[in-house]
C-alpha positions in Angstrom: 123.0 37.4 66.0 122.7 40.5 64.1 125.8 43.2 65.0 126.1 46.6 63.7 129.1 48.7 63.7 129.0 52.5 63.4 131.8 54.9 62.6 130.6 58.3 62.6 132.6 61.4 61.6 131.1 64.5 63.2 131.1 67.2 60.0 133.7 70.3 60.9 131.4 73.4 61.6 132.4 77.0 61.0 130.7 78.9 63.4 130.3 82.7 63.1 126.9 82.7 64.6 124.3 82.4 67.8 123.4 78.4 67.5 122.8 76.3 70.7 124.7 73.1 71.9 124.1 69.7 72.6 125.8 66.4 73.6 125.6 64.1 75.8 126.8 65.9 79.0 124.1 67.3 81.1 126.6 70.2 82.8 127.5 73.1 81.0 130.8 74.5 80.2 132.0 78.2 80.5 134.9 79.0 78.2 137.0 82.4 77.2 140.1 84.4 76.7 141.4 87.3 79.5 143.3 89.9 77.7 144.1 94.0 77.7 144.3 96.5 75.0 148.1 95.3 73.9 146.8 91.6 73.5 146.5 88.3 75.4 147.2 87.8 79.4 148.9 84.8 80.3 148.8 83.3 84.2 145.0 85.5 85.3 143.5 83.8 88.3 140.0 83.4 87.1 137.2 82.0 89.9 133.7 81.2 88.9 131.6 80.8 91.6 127.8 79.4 92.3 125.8 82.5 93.8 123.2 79.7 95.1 125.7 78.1 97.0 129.3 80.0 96.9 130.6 76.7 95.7 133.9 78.3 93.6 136.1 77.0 91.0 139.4 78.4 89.7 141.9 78.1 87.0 144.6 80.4 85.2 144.8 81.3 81.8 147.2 79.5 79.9 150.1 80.3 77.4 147.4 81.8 74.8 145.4 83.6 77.3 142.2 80.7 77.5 140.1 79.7 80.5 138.1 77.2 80.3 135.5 75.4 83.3 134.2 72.2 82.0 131.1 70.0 83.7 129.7 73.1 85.3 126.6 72.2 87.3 123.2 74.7 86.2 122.8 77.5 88.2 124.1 81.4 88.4 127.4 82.6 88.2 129.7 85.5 89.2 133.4 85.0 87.0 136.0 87.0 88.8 139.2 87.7 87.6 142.3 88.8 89.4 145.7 89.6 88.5 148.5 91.9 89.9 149.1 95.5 88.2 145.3 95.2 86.8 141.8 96.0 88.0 139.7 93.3 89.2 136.6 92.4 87.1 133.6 90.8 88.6 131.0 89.9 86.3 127.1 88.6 88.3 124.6 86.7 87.0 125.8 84.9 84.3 123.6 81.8 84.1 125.0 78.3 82.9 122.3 76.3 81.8 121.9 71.7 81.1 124.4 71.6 78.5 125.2 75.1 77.6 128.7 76.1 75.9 129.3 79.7 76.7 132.0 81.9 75.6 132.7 84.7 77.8 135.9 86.9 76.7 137.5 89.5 79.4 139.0 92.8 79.2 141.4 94.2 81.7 142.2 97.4 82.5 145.5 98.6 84.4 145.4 99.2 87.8 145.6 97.8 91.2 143.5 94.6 92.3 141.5 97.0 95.2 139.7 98.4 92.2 137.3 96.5 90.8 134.7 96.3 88.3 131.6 94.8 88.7 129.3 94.0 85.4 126.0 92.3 86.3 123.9 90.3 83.4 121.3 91.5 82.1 120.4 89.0 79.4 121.9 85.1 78.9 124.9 84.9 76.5 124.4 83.8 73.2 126.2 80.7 73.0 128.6 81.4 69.9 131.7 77.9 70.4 129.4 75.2 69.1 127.0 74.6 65.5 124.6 72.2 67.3 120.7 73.8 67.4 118.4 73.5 70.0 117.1 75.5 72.7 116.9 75.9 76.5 113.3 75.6 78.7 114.8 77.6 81.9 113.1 77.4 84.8 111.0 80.1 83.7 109.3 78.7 80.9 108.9 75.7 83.1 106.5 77.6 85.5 104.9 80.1 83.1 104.1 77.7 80.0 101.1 75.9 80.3 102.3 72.1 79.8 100.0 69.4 78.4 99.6 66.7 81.4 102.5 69.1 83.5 105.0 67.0 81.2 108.0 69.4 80.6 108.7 66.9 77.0 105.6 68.3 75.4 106.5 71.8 76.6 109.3 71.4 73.5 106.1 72.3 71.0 107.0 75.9 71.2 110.1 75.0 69.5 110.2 74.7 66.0 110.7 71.6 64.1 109.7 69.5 67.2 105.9 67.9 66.4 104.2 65.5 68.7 102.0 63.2 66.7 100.5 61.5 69.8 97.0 61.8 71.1 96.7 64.8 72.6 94.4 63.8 75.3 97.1 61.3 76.4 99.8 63.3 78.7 99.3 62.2 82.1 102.4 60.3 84.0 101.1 56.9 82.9 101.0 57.7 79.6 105.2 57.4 78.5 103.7 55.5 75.3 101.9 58.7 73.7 103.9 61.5 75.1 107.2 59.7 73.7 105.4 59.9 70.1 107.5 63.1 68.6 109.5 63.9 66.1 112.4 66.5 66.3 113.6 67.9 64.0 112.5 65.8 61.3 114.0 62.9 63.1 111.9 59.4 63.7 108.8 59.5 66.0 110.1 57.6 69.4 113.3 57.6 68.0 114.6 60.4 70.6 116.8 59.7 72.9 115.7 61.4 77.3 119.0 62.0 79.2 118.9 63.4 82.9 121.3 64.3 84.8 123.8 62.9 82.0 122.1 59.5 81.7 119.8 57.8 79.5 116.3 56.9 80.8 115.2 55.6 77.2 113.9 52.2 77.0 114.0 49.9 74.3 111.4 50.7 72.4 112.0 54.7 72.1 110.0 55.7 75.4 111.0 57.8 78.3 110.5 55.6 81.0 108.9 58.9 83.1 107.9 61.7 82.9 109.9 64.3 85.4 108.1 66.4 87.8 108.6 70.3 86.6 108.9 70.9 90.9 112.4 68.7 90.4 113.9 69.8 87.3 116.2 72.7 86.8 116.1 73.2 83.5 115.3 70.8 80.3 117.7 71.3 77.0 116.1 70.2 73.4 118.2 69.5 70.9 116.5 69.2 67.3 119.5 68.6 65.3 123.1 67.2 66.7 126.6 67.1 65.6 128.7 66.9 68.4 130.5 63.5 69.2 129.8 63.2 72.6 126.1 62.6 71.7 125.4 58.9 70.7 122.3 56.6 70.5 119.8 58.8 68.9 118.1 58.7 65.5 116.6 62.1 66.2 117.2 64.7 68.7 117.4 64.8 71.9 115.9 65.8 75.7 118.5 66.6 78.0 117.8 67.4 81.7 119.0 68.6 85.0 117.0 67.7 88.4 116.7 70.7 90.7 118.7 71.2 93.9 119.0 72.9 96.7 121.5 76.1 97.4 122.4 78.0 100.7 118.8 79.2 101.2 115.8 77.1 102.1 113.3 77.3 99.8 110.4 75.8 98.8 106.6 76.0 97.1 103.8 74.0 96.2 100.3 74.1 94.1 97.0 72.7 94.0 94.4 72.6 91.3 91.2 71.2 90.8 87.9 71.1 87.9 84.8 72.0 89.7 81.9 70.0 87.9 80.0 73.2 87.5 82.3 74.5 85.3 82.9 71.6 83.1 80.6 70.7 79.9 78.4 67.3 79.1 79.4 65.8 75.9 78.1 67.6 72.6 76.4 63.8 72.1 74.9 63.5 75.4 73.6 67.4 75.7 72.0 66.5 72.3 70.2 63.5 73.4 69.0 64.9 76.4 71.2 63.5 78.7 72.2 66.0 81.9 74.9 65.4 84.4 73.6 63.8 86.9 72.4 61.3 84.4 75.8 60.8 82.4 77.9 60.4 86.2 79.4 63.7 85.1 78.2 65.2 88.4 80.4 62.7 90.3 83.1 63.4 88.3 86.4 65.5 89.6 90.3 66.0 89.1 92.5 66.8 91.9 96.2 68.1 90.9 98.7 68.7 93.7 102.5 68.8 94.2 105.5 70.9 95.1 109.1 70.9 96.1 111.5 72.1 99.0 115.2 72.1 99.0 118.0 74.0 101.0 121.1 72.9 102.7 122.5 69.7 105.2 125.5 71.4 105.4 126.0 75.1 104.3 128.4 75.7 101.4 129.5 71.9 101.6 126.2 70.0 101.0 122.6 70.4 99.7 119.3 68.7 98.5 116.1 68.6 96.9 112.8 67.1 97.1 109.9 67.1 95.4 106.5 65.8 94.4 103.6 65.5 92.1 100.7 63.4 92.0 96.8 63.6 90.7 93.6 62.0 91.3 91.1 62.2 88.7 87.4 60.7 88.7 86.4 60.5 84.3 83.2 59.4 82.9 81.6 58.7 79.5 78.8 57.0 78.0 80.0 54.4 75.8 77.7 52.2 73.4 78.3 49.0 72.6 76.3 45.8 70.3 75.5 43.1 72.6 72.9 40.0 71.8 69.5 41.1 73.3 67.9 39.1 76.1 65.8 37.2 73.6 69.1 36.1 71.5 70.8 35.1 74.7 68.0 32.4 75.4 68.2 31.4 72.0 65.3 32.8 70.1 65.9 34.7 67.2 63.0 35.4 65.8 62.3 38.9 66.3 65.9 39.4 65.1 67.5 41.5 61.6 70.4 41.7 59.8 70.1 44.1 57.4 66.6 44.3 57.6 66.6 40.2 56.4 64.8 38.0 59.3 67.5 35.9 60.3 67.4 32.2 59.8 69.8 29.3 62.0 70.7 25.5 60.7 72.2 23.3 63.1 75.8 23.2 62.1 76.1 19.6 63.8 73.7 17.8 61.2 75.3 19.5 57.9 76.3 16.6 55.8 75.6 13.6 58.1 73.4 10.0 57.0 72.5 9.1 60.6 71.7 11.2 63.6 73.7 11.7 66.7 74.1 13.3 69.9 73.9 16.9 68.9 71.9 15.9 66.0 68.9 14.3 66.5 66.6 12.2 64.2 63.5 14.7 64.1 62.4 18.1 65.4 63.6 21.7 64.8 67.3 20.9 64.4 67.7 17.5 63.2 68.7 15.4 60.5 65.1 15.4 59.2 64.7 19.7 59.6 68.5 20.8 60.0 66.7 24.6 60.1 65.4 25.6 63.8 61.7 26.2 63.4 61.3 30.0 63.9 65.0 30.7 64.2 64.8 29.5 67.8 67.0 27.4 69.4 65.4 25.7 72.4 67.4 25.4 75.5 67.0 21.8 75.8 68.1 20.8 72.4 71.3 18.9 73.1 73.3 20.4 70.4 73.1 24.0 72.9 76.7 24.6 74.1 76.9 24.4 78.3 80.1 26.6 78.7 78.1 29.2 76.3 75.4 28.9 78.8 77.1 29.6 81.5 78.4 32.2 80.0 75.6 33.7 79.3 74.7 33.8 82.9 77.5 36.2 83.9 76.7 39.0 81.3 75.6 41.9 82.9 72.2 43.3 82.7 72.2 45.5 85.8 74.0 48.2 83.7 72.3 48.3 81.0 70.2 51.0 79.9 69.0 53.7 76.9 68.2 52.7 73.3 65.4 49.5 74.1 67.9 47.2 74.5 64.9 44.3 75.1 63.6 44.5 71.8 66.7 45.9 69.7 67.9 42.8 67.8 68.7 44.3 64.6 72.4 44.7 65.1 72.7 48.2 65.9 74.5 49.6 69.2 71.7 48.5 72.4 74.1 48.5 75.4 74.7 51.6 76.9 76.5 52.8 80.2 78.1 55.2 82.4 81.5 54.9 82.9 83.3 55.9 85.7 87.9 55.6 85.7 89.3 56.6 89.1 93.2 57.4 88.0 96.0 58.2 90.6 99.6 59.0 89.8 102.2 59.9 92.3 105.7 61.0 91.6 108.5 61.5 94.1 112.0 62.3 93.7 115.1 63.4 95.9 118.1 64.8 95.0 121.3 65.6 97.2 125.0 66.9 96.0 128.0 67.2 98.1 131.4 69.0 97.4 134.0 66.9 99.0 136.8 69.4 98.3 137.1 72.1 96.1 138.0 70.0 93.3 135.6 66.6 94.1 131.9 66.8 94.4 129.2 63.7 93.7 125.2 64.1 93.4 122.5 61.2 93.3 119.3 61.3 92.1 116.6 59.1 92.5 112.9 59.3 91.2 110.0 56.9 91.5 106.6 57.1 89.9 103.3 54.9 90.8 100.4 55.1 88.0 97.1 53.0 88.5 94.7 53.2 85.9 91.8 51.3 85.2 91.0 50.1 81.7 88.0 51.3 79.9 85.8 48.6 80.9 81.9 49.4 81.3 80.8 46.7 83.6 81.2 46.8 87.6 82.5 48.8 90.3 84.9 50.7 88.8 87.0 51.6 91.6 87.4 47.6 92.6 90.5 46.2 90.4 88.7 42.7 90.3 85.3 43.9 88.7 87.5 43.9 85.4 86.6 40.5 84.2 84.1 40.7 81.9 84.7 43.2 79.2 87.1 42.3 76.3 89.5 45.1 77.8 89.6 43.2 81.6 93.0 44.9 82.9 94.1 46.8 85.5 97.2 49.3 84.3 100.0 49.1 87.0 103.3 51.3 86.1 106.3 51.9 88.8 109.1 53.1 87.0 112.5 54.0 89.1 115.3 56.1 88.1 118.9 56.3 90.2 121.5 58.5 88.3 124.9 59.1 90.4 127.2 61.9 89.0 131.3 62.2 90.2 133.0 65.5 89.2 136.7 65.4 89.6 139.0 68.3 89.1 142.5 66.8 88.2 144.2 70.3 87.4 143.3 73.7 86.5 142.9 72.3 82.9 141.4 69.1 83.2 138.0 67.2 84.7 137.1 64.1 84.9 133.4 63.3 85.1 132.1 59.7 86.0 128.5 59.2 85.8 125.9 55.6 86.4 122.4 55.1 85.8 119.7 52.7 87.0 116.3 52.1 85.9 113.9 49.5 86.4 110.2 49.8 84.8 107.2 47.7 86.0 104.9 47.9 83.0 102.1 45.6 84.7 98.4 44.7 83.7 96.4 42.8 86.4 93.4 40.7 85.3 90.1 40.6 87.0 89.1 37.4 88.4 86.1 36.0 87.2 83.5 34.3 89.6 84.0 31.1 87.4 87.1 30.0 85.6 87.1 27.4 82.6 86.7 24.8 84.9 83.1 26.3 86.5 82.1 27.3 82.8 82.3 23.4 81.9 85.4 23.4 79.6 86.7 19.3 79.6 89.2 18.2 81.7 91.4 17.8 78.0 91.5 21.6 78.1 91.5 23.0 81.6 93.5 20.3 82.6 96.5 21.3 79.9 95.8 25.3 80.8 98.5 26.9 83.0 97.4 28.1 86.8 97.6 32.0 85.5 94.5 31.0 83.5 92.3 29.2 85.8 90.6 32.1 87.0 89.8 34.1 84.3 87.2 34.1 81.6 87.8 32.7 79.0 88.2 35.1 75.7 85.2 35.5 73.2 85.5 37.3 70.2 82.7 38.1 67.7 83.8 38.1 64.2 80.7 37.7 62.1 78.1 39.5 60.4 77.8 41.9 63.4 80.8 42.4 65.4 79.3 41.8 68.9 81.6 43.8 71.1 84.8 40.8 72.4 84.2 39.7 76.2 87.0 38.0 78.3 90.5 37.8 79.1 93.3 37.9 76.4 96.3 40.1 77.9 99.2 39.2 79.5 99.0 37.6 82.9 102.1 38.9 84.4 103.7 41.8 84.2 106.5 43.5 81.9 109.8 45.5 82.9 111.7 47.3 81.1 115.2 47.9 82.7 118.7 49.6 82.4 120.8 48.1 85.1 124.0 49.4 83.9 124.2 52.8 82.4 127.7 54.4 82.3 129.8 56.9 80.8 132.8 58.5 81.4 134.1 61.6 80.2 137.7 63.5 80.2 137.8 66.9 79.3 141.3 69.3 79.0 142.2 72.9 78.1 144.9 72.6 75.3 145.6 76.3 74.1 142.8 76.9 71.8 141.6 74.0 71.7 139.1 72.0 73.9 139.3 68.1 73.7 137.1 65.6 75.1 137.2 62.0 75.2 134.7 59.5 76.4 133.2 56.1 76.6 129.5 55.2 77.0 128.2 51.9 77.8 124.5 50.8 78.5 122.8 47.6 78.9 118.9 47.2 78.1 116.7 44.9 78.1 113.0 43.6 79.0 111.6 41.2 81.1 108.6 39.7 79.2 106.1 37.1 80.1 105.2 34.7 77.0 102.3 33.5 79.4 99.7 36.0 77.6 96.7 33.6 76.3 96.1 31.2 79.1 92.4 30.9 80.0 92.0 30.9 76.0 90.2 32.6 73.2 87.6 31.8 71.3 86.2 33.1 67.9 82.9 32.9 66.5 80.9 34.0 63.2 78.0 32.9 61.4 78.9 30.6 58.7 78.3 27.4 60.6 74.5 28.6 61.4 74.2 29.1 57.3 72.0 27.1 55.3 73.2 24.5 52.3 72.7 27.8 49.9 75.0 30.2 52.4 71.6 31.9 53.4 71.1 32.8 56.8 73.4 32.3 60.3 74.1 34.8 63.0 77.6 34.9 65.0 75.6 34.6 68.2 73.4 31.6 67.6 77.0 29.9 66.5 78.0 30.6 70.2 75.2 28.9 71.5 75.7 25.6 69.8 79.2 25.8 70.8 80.5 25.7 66.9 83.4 27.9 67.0 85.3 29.4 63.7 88.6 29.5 65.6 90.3 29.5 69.0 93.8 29.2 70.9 95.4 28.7 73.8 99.0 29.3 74.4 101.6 26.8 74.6 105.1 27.9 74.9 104.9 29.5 78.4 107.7 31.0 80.0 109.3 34.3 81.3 112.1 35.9 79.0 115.0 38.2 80.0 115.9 39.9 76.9 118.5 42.5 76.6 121.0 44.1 74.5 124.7 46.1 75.0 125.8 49.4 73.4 129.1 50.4 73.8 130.4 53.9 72.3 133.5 55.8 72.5 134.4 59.3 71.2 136.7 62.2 70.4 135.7 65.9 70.5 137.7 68.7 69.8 136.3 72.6 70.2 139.3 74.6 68.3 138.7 78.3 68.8 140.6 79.6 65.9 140.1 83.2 67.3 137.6 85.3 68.9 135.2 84.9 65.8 135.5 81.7 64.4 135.4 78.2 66.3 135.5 74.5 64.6 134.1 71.8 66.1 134.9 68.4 65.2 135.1 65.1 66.5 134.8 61.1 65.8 132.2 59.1 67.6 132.5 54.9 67.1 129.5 52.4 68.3 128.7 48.9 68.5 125.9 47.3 69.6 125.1 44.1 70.0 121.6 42.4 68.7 118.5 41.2 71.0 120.1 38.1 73.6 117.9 36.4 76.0 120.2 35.5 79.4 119.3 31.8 79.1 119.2 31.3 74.9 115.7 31.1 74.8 115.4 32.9 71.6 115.7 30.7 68.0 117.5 32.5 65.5 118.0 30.6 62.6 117.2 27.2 61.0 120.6 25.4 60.2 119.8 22.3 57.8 123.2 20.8 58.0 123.3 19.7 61.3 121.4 16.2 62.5 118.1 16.9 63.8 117.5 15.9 67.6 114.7 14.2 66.4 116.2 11.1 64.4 117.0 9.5 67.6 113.2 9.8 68.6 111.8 6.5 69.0 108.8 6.1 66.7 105.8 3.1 67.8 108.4 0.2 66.5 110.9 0.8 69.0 113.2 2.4 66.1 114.8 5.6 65.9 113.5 7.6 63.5 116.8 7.8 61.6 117.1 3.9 61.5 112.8 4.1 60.4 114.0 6.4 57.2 117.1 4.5 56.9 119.1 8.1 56.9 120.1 10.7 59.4 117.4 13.3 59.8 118.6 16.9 59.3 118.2 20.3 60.6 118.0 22.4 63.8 117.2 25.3 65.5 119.9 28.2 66.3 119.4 30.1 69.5 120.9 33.5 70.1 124.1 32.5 72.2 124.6 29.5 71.5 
C-alpha cells in the first residue's frame, strides 16, 4: 500500500494590497482595531449584529485595541461600538460574504454614548488581512449572470484564470463529469476541490458530486490560487459555498422557463437536405425549466430555514446515421454488395486447410471442401456452416425505424440507417436548510440536498420514453444518478476571544446505468449450455454484445456496461477548527479528516461480447471477406465474458492538521503564515479484495494442489512451489 506524507509550509505574505481570501472555512471573519485621535482603546464593547435576523455577537477589544469575530455566518451586518466618555458608532450594511476576511478599523470620537454615529455601506470592503486571490459570486451575480445549465461552478468563467475545458453543451444536473472538467488558475483539470457549507462534496475522482441549486445558495467563493493553511486536499483551486437561509422575514420566489418549438432552429444538416420539423421530431420537441425557493422563520430571532428547488424536463431530438448490413446482407447474399467499389467475395472459413469434409464443411457445393468460395458471394440459409445465434439475431434488428438514404439497396458501406431520435430527460433537485441559535454564543445548522437525474442513453431504436426499449443499440443504458448531501455545522463561542467550530459531512452518490432487457437472452439466441450455463444471472437477459471491427465498422449492437450500479460515497467528513484573538495576531488550529471511497461492481461483461471482422471470409490470397458474412458463419475474431464477479467497497482516509497565524503587524501591513501536514492513506478495499503485489519468496498455495496422480504439486516437482499474491490489508 502506497502512503504519502505531506508537510506543507504556507509561504509568509506581505500584504499591502486588495487580494481576496480563501481556506477551508466556509464562514467569514470580521476583524479590526477601535481607537481615537491619541491612539489605541482598550476594553470597547463592540456588537456585530445580523440585520436578517438580529442574531448579535459581542466582544471587547483587547490590550492592543483588536476585535476580532471569527466563523461569521454570510449575510449583512451593522458593527456597533460602545464605550463610556465616547460617541457611539454604528456602522449598516457591511456584508460578510463565504469565506471573506474583512478588516474594519474604528474611530472614536469623545462624547457621551446617547450620541451616536451612524455610517451606512455603500460599497463591500476590500478585503486587505490575507494574500490569497479569488473572488466572490454574491447573490447578485447569481441571479443576473446567465449560467450555462443554471450551474453556479461554470458561472466562475467570468473570472480570470478559471477555464472549463468540458463540452459545452454538457451542464445540466446529471452532468458532474463535464461540468467538473476546469482548470483554475492554472491548476489540474478535475483536480479542484467543491466545499459547502465548510465540507467537501468532492468525490474520488475530482467531481462535484452535484451541482447546487442557485435558489439555495447564498453566495459561492472561487479561489484560483491558495496559500492559507487551513485549505488542504486540492491540486488547484477551489469552490467554496454557503446554502441560503432564512432571516426574520418570509420570503420567497420562483421561475419558470420554457423553448417554444417555433422559435427554435432545424439542424444546418437537416434544413439542407430538406428535412422540416415535423419530419426530424423537432416539432415534438420542448424544454420545461422550473424552480424556486422560500425561507423565513420557526422561531423569530431564535430559529430559521430554507427551502428550495429546481428541476427540468426536456424532450431532444436528432437524426443520427449509422452503417448497418442491408436486408440483402442479413439473409446472407452479398452479391450486390462493395467495398471500395471492389464486389465483395466470401470463402467459408470452416473448410480453410482441411483433407476431409465435416459438419460445417461439406464435401461439394458453394462452400465446401471442393469450392471453399460461396458461388455469387451468397451464403444460403441452409448451409450448415450458417451460425443460429447470428440468426436469431438477425431477427431482432429493427427495421421499423429505418428510413432515408435507400437503405434496401445501399450495400456499399456507407451510412444507410437513419432515424429520429427522441431523449426525454428529467432532473429534480431539492434541498432544506434550517439553523438555530441555542444561546448567544451556541448555534448549529444542517443542510441536506438531494438530486434525481434520469437520462436515457442515445440509443436510436424503440420507445424512447420506455427504459426497457434500450436493448439493442451498442449504447443499451439507462443513466440513473441520486446523489445526497448532509452537512451539519456547530459554532461555539468559548470567550470573547475564542470559537470553536465543529463541522460533519455525508454523501452518498448512486452513479447507476440500467440495461434494457432483451426479448431473448443468450439462452433464446441458442448460445450452448457450456456458455449460458457458466454466465452470471445479471447476464441472462440481455443481448449479447456484438462489435464490428472489420473492413467497415458496422455500428456495435448489445450489452457491454456495467449491470449494477456505482456509488461514490463520503460517510465521514469532519473537521474541526479553533480560532483565538491573541493581540495582533490571529491563530487558528485545525484537523480535517475524510473518508472516500466507491462501491463498484466488477460484474460489467456478463451476457458477453463478441467481435467480428473479415479475415476469416478471405480467400487463400487475403482477397475478399466482409465483417458481416463472418457473423453469419458464426467465425468470430474475438470475444469475452467476465469471470471474476463480485462487488468492491473501495476507499481511502485523509487525515490533515494545521496551524494558521494572521499577524497584523499594523494598520498597513499583515503576514500570514501557517503550516498544514497531510497523510493519506492509498486505495483499500474493506474485505482485501484488491492484489497488490507479487511476493516470490513465499510458498505458493498451489504446491499443495493435487495434480491427476494424487500428488501434490510440490511432491510432482520434487520442490516447494513459490510465489503469491499480496492483497491491500493483508
Amino acid at each position: 500500500m502506497r502512503k504519502s506524507v505531506m508537510l506543507v509550509l504556507c509561504a509568509l505574505l506581505l500584504v499591502g494590497s486588495a487580494t481576496d481570501a480563501m481556506s477551508q472555512q466556509f464562514t467569514g471573519n470580521l476583524r479590526g482595531s477601535v481607537a481615537d485621535a491619541q491612539g489605541i482603546i482598550p476594553g470597547v464593547t463592540v456588537t456585530l449584529t445580523n440585520e436578517g435576523t438580529t442574531i448579535a455577537r459581542d466582544t471587547i477589544t483587547n490590550g492592543v485595541g483588536e476585535y476580532s469575530f471569527v466563523a461569521v455566518t454570510n449575510g449583512t451586518y451593522t458593527v456597533r461600538t460602545s464605550l463610556p466618555g465616547y460617541r457611539t458608532l454604528e456602522q449598516r450594511g457591511l456584508v460578510i460574504g463565504t469565506n471573506a476576511n474583512i478588516t474594519l478599523d474604528l474611530v472614536l470620537e469623545v462624547g457621551t454614548v446617547e450620541e451616536e454615529i451612524t455610517v451606512t455601506a455603500a460599497a463591500p470592503l476590500i478585503e486587505t488581512s490575507n494574500a490569497s486571490v479569488g473572488e466572490s459570486l454574491d447573490r447578485e451575480i447569481l441571479e443576473m449572470l446567465p449560467a450555462p445549465g443554471r450551474n453556479a461552478f461554470l458561472i466562475a468563467v467570468t473570472i480570470p484564470t478559471v477555464m472549463p475545458v468540458g463540452d459545452p453543451r454538457f451542464n445540466r444536473q446529471q452532468d458532474q463529469t463535464n461540468a467538473s472538467r476546469i482548470s483554475l488558475g492554472g491548476g489540474g483539470v478535475r483536480a479542484n476541490n467543491y466545499i459547502l457549507d465548510g465540507v467537501p462534496i468532492t468525490e474520488l475522482s475530482g467531481r462535484a458530486v452535484l451541482n447546487p441549486t442557485i435558489e439555495s445558495l447564498a453566495d459561492v467563493k472561487v479561489s484560483v490560487h491558495t496559500y492559507d493553511a487551513e485549505m488542504g486536499r486540492t491540486g488547484g483551486g477551489v469552490f467554496n459555498t454557503t446554502g441560503r437561509v432564512g432571516t426574520n422575514e418570509f420570503h420567497g420566489s420562483g421561475f419558470f422557463q420554457t423553448r417554444p418549438v417555433w422559435g427554435q432552429m432545424l439542424n444546418y444538416f437537416v434544413s439542407e437536405s430538406g428535412g422540416t420539423k415535423k419530419s426530424s421530431a423537432l416539432d415534438q420537441s420542448y424544454y420545461r425549466l422550473f424552480g424556486g425557493g422560500v425561507g423565513g422563520p420557526i422561531v423569530r430571532n431564535r430559529t430559521f430555514w430554507w427551502y428550495g428547488m429546481e428541476g427540468y424536463r426536456s424532450f431532444t431530438t436528432d437524426t443520427p446515421q449509422r452503417t448497418w448490413a442491408g436486408p440483402n446482407q442479413k439473409l446472407g447474399d452479398f452479391s450486390s454488395s462493395t467495398i471500395g467499389g471492389t464486389a465483395v467475395r466470401i470463402w467459408n472459413p470452416y473448410c480453410r486447410g482441411l483433407s476431409a469434409a465435416n459438419t460445417r464443411c461439406p464435401a461439394t457445393g458453394s462452400g465446401s471442401l471442393a469450392t471453399p468460395e460461396f458461388t455469387g458471394a451468397i451464403i444460403p440459409s441452409s448451409h450448415p456452416a450458417r451460425s443460429t445465434v447470428a440468426g436469431n439475431i438477425n431477427a431482432l434488428w429493427p427495421t421499423k425505424t429505418i428510413s432515408g438514404r435507400t437503405y434496401a439497396g445501399n450495400e456499399d458501406g456507407q451510412p444507410n440507417a437513419t432515424d429520429s431520435s427522441q431523449t426525454i430527460d428529467l432532473a429534480d433537485m431539492y434541498t432544506f436548510k434550517v439553523e438555530h441559535k441555542f444561546s448567544d454564543n451556541w448555534s448549529l445548522s444542517g443542510l441536506y440536498l438531494y438530486n434525481k437525474t434520469d437520462e436515457p442513453a442515445s440509443d436510436y431504436i424503440g420507445d424512447k420514453t420506455a427504459k426497457t426499449d434500450y436493448f439493442f443499440s451498442g449504447a443499451t443504458w439507462y443513466l440513473e444518478r441520486r446523489p445526497h448531501v448532509f452537512v451539519a455545522n456547530n459554532t461555539k463561542i468559548l470567550n470573547d476571544t475564542t470559537v470553536l467550530t465543529m463541522r460533519y459531512g455525508w454523501t452518498r452518490w448512486l452513479d447507476n446505468t440500467i440495461p434494457g432487457v432483451s426479448p431473448k437472452g443468450p439462452t433464446a439466441l441458442g448460445f450452448p449450455s457450456s456458455f449460458t450455463s457458466g454466465i452470471h444471472e445479471t447476464g441472462k437477459t440481455l443481448l449479447s454484445g456484438v462489435n464490428f471491427s472489420g473492413n467497415i465498422g458496422y455500428r456495435a449492437i448489445g450489452k457491454n456496461a456495467k449491470t449494477l450500479g456505482r456509488v461514490w460515497k463520503s460517510p465521514i467528513s469532519a473537521n474541526i477548527a479553533l480560532s483565538k484573538l491573541w493581540g495582533a495576531h490571529t491563530v487558528k488550529v485545525g484537523t480535517d479528516y475524510r473518508q472516500m471511497g466507491i462501491n463498484t461492481p466488477t460484474r460489467y461483461n456478463t451476457a458477453g461480447r463478441f467481435t467480428f471482422e473479415e479475415n476469416f471470409t478471405k480467400g487463400p490470397a487475403g482477397e475478399g471477406g466482409h465483417e458481416y458474412a463472418s457473423f453469419l458463419l458464426g467465425a468470430l475474431n474475438g470475444g469475452a465474458v467476465d469471470a471474476n464477479r463480485g462487488l468492491l467497497d473501495m476507499y481511502t482516509t485523509y487525515m490533515g492538521a494545521y496551524f494558521q497565524d494572521d499577524w497584523r503587524v499594523n494598520s498597513r501591513f499583515t503576514l500570514n503564515w501557517g503550516v498544514r501536514l497531510e497523510h493519506e492513506n492509498g486505495m483499500s478495499e474493506r474485505d482485501n479484495k484488491i492484489t497488490v503485489a507479487f511476493d516470490p519468496n513465499i510458498p505458493s498455495p498451489l504446491g499443495t494442489q493435487l495434480n491427476t496422480a494424487g500428488q501434490t504439486v510440490n511432491a510432482a516437482v520434487g520442490k516447494t512451489l513459490m510465489g503469491g499474491l499480496k492483497f491491500a490489508g493483508v
